[in-house]
MOPAC internal coordinates of N, CA, C and O (Angstrom, degrees):
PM7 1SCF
backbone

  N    0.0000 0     0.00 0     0.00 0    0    0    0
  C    1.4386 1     0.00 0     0.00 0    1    0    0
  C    1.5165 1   109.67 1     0.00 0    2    1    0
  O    1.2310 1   126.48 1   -47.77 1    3    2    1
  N    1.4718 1   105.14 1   132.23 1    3    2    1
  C    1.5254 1    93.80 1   177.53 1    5    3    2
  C    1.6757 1   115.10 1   -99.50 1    6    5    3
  O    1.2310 1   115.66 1    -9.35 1    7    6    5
  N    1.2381 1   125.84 1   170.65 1    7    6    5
  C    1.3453 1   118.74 1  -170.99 1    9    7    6
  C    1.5661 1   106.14 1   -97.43 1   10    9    7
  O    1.2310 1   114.88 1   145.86 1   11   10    9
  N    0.9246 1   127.31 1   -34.14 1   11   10    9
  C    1.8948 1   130.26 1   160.88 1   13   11   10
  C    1.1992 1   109.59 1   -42.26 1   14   13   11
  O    1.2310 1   125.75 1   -66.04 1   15   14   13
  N    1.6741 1   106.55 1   113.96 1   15   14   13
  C    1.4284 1   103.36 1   174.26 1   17   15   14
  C    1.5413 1   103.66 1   -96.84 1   18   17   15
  O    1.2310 1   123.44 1   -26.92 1   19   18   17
  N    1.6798 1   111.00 1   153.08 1   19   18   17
  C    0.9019 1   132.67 1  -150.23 1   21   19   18
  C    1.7517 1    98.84 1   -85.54 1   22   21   19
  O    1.2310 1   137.09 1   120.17 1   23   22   21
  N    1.7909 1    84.50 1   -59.83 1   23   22   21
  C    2.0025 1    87.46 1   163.40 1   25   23   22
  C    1.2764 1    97.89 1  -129.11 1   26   25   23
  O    1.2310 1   120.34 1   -12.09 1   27   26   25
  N    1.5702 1   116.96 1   167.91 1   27   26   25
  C    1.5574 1   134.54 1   146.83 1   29   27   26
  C    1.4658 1   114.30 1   -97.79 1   30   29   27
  O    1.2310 1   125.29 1   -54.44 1   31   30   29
  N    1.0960 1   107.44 1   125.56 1   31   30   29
  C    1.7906 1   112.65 1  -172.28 1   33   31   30
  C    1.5143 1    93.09 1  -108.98 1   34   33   31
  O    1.2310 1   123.90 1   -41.13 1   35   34   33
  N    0.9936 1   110.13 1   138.87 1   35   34   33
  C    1.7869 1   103.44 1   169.23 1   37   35   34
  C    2.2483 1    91.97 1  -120.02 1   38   37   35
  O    1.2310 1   134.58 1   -35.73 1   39   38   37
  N    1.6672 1    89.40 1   144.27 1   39   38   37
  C    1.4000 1   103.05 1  -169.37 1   41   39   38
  C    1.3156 1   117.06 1  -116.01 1   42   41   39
  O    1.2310 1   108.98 1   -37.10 1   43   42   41
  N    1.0230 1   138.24 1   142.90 1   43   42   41
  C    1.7835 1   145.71 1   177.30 1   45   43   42
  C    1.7415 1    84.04 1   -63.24 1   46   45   43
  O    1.2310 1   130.44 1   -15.33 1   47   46   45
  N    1.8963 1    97.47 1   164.67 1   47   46   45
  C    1.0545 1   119.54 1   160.83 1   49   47   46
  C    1.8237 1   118.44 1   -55.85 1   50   49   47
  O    1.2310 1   121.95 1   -36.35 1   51   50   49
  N    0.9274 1   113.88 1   143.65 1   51   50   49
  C    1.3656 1   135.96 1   176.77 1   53   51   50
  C    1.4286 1   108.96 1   -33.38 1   54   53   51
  O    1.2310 1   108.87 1   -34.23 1   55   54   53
  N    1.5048 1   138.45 1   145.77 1   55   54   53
  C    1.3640 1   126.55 1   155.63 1   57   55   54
  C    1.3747 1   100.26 1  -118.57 1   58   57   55
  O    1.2310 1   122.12 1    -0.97 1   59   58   57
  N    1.2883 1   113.55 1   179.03 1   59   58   57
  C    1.7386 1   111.84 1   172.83 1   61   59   58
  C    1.8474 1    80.74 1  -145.02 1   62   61   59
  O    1.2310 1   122.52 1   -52.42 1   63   62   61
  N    1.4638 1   112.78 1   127.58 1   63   62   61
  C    1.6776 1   127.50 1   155.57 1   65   63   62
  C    1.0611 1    88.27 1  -119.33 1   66   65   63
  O    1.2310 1   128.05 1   -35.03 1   67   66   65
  N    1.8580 1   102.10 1   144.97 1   67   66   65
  C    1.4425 1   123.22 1   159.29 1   69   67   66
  C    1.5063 1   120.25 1    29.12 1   70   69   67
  O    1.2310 1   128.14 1  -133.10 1   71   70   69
  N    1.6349 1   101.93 1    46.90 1   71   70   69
  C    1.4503 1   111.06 1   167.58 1   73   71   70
  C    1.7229 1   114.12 1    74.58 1   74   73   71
  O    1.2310 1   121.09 1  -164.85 1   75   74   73
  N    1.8460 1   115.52 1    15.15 1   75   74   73
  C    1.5292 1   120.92 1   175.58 1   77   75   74
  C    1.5664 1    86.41 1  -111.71 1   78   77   75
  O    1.2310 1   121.93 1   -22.62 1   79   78   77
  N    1.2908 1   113.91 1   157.38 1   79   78   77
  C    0.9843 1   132.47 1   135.12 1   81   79   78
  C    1.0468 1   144.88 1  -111.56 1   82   81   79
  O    1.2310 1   117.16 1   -38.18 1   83   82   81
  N    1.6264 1   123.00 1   141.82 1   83   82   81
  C    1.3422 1   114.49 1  -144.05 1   85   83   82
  C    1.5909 1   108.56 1  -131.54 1   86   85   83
  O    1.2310 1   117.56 1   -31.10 1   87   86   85
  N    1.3128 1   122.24 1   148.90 1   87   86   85
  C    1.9103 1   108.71 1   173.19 1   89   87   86
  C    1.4401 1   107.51 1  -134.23 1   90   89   87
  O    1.2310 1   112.71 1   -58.12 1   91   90   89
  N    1.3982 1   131.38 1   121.88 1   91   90   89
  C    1.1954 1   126.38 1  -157.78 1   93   91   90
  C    1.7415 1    96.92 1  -133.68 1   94   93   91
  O    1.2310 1   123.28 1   -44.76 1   95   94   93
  N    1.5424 1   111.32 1   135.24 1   95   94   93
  C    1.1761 1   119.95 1  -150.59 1   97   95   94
  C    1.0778 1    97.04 1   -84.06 1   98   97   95
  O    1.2310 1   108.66 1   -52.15 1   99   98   97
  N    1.8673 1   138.82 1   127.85 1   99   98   97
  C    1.4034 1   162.23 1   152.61 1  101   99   98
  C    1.4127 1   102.12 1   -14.91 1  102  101   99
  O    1.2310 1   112.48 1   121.26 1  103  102  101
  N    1.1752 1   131.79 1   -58.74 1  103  102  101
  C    1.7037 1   108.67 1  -178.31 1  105  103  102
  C    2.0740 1    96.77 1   -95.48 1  106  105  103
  O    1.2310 1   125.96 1   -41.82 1  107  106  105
  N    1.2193 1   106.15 1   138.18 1  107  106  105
  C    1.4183 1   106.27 1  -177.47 1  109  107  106
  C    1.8618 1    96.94 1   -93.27 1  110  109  107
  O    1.2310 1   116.80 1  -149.96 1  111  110  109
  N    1.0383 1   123.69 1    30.04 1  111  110  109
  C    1.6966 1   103.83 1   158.26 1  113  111  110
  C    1.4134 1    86.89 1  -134.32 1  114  113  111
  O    1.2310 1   113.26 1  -109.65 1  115  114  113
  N    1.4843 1   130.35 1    70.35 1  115  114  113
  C    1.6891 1   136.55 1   155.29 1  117  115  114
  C    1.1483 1    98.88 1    68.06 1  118  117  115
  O    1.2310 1   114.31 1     1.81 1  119  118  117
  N    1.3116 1   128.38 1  -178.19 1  119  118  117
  C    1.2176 1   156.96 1   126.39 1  121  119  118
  C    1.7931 1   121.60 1   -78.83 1  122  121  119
  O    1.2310 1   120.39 1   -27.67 1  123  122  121
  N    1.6261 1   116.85 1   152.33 1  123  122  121
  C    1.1660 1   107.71 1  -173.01 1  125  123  122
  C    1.3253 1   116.70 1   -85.29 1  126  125  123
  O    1.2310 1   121.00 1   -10.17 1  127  126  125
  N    1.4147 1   115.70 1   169.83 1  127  126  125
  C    1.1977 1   110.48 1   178.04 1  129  127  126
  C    1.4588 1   137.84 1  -110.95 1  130  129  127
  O    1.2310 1   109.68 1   -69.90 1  131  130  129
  N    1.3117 1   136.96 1   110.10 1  131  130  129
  C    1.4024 1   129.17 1  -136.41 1  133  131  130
  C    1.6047 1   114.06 1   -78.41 1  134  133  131
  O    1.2310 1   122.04 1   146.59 1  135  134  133
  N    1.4999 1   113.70 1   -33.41 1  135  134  133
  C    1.2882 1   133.70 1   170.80 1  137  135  134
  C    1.6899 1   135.68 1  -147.00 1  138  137  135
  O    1.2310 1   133.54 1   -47.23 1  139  138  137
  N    1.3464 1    91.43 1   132.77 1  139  138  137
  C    1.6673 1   104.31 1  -153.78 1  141  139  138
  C    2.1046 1    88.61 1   -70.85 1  142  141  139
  O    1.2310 1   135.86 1   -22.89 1  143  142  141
  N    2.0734 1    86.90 1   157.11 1  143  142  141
  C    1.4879 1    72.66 1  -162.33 1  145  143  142
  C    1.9230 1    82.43 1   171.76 1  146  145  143
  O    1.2310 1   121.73 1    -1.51 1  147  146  145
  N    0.9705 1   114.29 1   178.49 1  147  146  145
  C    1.8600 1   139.01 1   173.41 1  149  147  146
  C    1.3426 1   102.10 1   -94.92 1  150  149  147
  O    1.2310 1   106.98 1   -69.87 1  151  150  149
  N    1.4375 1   141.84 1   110.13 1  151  150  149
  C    1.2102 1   135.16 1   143.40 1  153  151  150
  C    1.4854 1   111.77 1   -40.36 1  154  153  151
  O    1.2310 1   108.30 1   -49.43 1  155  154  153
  N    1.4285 1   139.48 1   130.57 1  155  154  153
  C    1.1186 1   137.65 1   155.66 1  157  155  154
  C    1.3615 1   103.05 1  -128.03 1  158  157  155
  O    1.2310 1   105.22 1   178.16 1  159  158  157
  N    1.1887 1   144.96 1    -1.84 1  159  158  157
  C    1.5191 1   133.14 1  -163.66 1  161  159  158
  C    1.1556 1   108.51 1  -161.99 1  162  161  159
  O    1.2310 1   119.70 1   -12.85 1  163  162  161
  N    1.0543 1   118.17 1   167.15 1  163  162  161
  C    1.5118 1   129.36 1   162.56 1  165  163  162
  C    1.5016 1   133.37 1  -152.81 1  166  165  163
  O    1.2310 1   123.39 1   -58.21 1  167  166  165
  N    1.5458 1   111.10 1   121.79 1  167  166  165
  C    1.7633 1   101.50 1  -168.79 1  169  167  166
  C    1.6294 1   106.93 1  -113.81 1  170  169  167
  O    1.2310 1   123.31 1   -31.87 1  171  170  169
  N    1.6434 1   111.25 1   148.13 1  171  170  169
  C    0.8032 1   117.04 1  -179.43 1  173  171  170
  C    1.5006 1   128.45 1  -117.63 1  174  173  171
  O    1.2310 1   115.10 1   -47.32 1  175  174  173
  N    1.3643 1   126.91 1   132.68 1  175  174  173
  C    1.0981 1   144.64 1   175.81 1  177  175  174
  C    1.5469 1   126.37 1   -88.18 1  178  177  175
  O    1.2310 1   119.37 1   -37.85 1  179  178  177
  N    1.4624 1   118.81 1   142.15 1  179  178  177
  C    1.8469 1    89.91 1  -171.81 1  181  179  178
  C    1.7497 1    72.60 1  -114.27 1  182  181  179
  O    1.2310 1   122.35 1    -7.81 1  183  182  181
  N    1.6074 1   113.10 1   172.19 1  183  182  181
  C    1.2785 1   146.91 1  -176.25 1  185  183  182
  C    1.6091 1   115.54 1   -31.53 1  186  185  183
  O    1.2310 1   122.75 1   162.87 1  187  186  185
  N    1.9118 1   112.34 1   -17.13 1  187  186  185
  C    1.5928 1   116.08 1   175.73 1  189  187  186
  C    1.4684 1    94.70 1  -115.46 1  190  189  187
  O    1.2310 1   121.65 1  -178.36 1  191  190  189
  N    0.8403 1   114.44 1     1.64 1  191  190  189
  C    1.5401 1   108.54 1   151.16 1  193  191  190
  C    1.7418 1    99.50 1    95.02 1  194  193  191
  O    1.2310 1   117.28 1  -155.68 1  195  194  193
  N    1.6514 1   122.77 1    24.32 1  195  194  193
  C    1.2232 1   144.02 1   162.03 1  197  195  194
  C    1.5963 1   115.77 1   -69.49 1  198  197  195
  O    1.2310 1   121.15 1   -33.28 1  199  198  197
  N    1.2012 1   115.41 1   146.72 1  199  198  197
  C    1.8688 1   118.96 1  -150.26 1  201  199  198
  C    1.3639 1    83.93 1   -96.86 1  202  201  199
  O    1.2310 1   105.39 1   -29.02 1  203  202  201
  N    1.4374 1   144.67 1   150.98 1  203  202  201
  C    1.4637 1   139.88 1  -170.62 1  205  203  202
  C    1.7024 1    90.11 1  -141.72 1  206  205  203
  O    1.2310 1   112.57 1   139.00 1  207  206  205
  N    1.5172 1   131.62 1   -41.00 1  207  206  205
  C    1.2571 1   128.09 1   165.69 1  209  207  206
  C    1.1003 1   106.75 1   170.14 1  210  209  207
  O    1.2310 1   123.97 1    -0.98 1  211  210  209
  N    1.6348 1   109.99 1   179.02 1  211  210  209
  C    1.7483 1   126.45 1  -177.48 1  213  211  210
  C    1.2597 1    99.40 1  -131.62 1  214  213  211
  O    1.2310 1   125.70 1   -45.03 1  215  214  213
  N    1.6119 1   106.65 1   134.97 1  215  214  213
  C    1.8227 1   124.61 1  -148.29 1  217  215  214
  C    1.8248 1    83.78 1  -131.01 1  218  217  215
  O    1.2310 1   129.80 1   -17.93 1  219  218  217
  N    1.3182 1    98.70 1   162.07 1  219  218  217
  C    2.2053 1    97.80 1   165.79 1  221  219  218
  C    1.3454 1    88.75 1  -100.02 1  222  221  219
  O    1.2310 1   138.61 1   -13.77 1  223  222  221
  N    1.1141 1    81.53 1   166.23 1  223  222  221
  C    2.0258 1   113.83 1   158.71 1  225  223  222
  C    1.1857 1   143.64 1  -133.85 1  226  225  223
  O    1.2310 1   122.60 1   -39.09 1  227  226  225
  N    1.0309 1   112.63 1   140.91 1  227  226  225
  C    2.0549 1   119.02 1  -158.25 1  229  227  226
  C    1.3805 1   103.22 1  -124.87 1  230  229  227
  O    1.2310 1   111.87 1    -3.53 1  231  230  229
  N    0.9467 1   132.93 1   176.47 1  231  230  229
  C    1.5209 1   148.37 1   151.02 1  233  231  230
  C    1.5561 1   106.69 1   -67.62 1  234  233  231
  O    1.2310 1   119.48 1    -7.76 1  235  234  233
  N    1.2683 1   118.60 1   172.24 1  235  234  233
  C    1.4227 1   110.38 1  -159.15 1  237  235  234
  C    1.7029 1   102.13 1   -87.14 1  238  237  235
  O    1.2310 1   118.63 1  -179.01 1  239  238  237
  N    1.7310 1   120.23 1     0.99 1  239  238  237
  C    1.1948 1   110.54 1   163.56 1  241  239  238
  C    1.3792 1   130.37 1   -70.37 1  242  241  239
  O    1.2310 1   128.25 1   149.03 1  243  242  241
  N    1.0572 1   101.72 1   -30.97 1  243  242  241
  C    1.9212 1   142.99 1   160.38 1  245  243  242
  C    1.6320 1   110.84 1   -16.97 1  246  245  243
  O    1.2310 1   112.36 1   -31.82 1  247  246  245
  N    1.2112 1   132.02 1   148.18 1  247  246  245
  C    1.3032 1   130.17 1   146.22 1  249  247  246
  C    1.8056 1   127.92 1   -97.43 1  250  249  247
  O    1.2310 1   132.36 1  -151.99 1  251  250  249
  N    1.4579 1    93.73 1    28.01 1  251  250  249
  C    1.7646 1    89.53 1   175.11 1  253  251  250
  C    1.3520 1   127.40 1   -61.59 1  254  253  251
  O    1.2310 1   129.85 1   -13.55 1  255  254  253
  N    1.0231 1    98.61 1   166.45 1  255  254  253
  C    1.8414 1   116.70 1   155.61 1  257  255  254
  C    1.6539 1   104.47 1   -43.86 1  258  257  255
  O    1.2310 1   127.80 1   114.91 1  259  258  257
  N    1.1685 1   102.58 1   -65.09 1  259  258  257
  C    1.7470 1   110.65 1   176.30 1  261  259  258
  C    1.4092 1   114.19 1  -108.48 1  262  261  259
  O    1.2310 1   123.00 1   -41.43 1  263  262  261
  N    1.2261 1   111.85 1   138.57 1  263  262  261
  C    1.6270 1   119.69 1   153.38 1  265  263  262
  C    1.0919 1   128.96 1   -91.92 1  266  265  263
  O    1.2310 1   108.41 1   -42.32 1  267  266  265
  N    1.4165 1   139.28 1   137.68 1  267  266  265
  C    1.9232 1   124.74 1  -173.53 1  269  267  266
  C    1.9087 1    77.74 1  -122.51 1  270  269  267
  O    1.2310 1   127.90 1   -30.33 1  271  270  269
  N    1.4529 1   102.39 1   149.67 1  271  270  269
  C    1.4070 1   123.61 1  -165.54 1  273  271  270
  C    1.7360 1    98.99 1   -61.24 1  274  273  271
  O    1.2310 1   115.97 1   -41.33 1  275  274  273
  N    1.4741 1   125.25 1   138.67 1  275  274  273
  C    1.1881 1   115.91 1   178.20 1  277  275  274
  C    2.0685 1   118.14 1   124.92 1  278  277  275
  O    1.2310 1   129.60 1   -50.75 1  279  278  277
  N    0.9368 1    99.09 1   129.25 1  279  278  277
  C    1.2171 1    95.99 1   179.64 1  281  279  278
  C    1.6084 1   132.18 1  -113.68 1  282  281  279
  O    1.2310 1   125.22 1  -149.52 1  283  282  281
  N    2.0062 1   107.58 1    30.48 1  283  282  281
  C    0.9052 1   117.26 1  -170.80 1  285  283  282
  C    1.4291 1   110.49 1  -121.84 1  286  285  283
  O    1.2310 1   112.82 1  -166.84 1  287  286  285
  N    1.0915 1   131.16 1    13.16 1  287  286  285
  C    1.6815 1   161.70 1  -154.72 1  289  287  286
  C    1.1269 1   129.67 1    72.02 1  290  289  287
  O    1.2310 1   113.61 1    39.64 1  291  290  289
  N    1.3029 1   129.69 1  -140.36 1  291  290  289
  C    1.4562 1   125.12 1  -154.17 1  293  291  290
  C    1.4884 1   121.56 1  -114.68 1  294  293  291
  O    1.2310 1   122.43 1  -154.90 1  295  294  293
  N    1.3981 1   112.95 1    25.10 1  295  294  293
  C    1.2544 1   118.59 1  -156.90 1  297  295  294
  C    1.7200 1    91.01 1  -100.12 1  298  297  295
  O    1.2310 1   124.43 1   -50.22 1  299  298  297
  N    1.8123 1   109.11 1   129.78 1  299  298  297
  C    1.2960 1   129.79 1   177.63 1  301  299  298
  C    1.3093 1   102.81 1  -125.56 1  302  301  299
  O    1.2310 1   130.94 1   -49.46 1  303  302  301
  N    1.7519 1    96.49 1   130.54 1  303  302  301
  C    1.3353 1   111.26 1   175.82 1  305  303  302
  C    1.2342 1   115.21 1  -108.65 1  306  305  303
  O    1.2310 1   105.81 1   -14.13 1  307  306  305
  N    1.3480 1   143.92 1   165.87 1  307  306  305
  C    1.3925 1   153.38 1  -115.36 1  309  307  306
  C    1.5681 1   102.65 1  -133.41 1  310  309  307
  O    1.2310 1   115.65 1   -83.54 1  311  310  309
  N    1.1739 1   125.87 1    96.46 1  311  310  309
  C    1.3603 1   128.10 1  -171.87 1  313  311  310
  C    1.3428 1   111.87 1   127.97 1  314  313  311
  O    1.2310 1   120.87 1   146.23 1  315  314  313
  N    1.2933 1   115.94 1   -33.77 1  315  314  313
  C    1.6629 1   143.14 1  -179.59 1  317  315  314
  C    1.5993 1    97.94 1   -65.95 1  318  317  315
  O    1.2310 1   125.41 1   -15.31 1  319  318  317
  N    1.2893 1   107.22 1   164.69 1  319  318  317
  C    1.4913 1   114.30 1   174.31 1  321  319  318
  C    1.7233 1    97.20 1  -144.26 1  322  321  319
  O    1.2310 1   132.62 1   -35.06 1  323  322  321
  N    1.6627 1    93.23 1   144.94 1  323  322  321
  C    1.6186 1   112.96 1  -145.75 1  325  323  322
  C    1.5123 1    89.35 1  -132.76 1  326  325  323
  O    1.2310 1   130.38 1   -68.44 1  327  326  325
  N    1.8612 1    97.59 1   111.56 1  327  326  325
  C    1.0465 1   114.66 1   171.99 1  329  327  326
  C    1.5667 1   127.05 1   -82.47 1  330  329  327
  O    1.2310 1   108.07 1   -52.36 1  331  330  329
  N    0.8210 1   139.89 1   127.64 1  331  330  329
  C    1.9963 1   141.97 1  -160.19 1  333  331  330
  C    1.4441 1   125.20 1  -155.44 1  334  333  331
  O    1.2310 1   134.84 1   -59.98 1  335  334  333
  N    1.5772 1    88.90 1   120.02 1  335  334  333
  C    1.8239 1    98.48 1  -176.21 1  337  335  334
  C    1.2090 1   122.33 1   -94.30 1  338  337  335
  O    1.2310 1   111.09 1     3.88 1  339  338  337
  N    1.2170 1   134.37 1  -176.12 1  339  338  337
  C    1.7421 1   128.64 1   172.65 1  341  339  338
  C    0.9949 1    88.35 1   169.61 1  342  341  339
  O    1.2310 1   131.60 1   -67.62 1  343  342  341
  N    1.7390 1    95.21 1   112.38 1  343  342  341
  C    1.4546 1   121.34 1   155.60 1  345  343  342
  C    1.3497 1   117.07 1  -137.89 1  346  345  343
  O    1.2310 1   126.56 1   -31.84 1  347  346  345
  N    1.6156 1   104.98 1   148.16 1  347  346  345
  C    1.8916 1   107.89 1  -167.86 1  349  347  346
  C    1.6249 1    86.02 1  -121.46 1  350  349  347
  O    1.2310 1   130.46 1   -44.65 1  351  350  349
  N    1.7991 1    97.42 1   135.35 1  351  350  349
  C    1.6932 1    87.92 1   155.25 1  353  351  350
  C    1.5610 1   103.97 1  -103.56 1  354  353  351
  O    1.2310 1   120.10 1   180.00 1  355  354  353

């Protein structure tokens, strides 16, 4: 795992439907992306800047923790903005 994150997504508060919970990122056209690269992971921070966990990531055919928009895998390029879901039931 490398420690350079590829993007920083910043996320709205949490929802919970029908027992999923869901986190959907504050600007709805992604966040950008700082360095081109393979999504494989994802870590999370809550609002004081406390580590809450590290989830995988797939394309949205995928069964990850996170999805990044796309159904051809996880590859983010640098200038691009990288859309990403996460929901737990």
């Amino acid at each position: 795992m490398s420690d350079t994150p590829l993007v920083t997504a910043l996320f709205a508060p949490a929802s919970v439907t029908a027992g999923v919970l869901a986190l959907a990122q504050i600007d709805a056209s992604g966040d950008q992306i700082l360095v081109s690269g393979d999504a494989a992971w994802i870590r999370l921070f809550d609002g004081d800047g406390a580590w809450l966990g590290d989830g995988d990531v797939t394309d949205e055919t995928g069964t990850g923790f996170a999805k990044v928009l796309g159904t051809d895998g996880t590859r983010l390029r640098a200038g691009a903005r990288a859309k990403i879901t996460i929901s737990l039931a």
